[in-house]
C-alpha positions in Angstrom: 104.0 85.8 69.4 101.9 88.3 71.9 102.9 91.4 73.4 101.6 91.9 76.9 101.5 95.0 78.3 102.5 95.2 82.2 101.5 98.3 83.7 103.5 99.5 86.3 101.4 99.6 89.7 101.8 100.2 93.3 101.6 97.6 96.1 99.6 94.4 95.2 97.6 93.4 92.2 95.7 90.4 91.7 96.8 88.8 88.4 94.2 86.7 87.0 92.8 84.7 83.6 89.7 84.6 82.6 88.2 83.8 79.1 85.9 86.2 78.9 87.7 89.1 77.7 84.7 91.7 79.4 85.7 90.4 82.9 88.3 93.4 84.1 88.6 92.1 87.7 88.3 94.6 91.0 90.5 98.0 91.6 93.4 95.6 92.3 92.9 92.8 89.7 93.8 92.4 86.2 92.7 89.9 83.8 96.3 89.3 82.0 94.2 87.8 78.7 92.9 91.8 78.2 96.6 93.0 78.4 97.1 92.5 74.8 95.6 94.8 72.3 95.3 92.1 69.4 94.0 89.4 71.4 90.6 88.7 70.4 87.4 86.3 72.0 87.6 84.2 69.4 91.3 83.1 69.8 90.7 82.8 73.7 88.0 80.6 73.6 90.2 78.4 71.4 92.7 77.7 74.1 93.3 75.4 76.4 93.5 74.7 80.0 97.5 73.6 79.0 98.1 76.9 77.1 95.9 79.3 79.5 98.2 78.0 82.2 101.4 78.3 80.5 100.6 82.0 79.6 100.1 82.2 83.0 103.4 80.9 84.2 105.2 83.1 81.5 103.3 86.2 82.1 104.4 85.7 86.1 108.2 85.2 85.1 107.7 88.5 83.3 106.3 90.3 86.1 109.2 88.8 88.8 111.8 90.4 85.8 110.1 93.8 85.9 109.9 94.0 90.0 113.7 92.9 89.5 114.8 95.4 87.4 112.4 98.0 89.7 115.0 97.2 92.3 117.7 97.8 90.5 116.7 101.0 89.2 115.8 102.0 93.2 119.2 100.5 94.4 121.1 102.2 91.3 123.0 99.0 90.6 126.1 99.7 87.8 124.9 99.1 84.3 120.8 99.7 84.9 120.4 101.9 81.9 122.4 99.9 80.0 120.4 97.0 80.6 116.8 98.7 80.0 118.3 100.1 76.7 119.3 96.3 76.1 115.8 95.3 77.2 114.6 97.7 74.6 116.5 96.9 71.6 115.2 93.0 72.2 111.5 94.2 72.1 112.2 96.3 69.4 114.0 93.6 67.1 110.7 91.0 67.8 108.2 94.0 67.9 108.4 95.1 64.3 107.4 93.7 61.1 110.7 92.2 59.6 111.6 90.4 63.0 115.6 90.6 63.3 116.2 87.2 65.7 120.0 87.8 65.5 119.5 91.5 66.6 117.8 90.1 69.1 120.2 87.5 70.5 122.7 89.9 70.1 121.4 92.7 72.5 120.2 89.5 74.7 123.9 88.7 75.4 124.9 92.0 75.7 122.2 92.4 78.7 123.0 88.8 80.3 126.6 90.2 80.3 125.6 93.8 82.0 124.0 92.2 84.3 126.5 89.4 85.1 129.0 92.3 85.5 126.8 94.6 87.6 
């Protein structure tokens, strides 16, 4: 599993892959492949064209939840912190070394239902 780091920005940003992880892109680009710290050249080079575009489908899913839950926070929907608190306990259970899955699920519910209710 990867961890991608999203960085929060302001108006647009060009979201891009390239394999060559030395390739940043312009002021308002971001190659997503550099936006994990343990990804390395070696492993990129080794994927392909099927993979490089399913990362890119999941990483845009991602960013369409965070500008979602931006909203919410703007909009102050019932339940918001609840739900980023639920958001965090997920990451944390798959984050650290002795991966708790049911934690996980758990806390995944719990955030379906907040958000269900809000």
């Amino acid at each position: 599993m990867w961890h991608y780091r999203v960085t929060n920005f302001v108006g647009t940003c060009n979201f891009f892959i390239d394999k060559n992880l030395t390739v940043c892109g312009a002021h308002n680009e971001t190659n997503i492949m550099r936006m994990s710290s343990n990804m390395t050249q070696a492993y990129v080079n080794s994927l392909t064209d099927a993979e490089l575009s399913s990362l890119m489908a999941s990483f845009s899913s991602a960013l369409e939840s965070f500008e979602i839950l931006s909203g919410w926070r703007i909009a102050k929907i019932p339940f918001c912190q609840a739900i980023e608190a639920d958001l965090k306990t997920i990451t944390v259970q798959l984050q650290t070394n002795t991966m708790n899955y049911g934690q996980a699920r758990w806390a995944y519910s719990q955030c379906a239902e907040k958000i269900l209710k809000a």
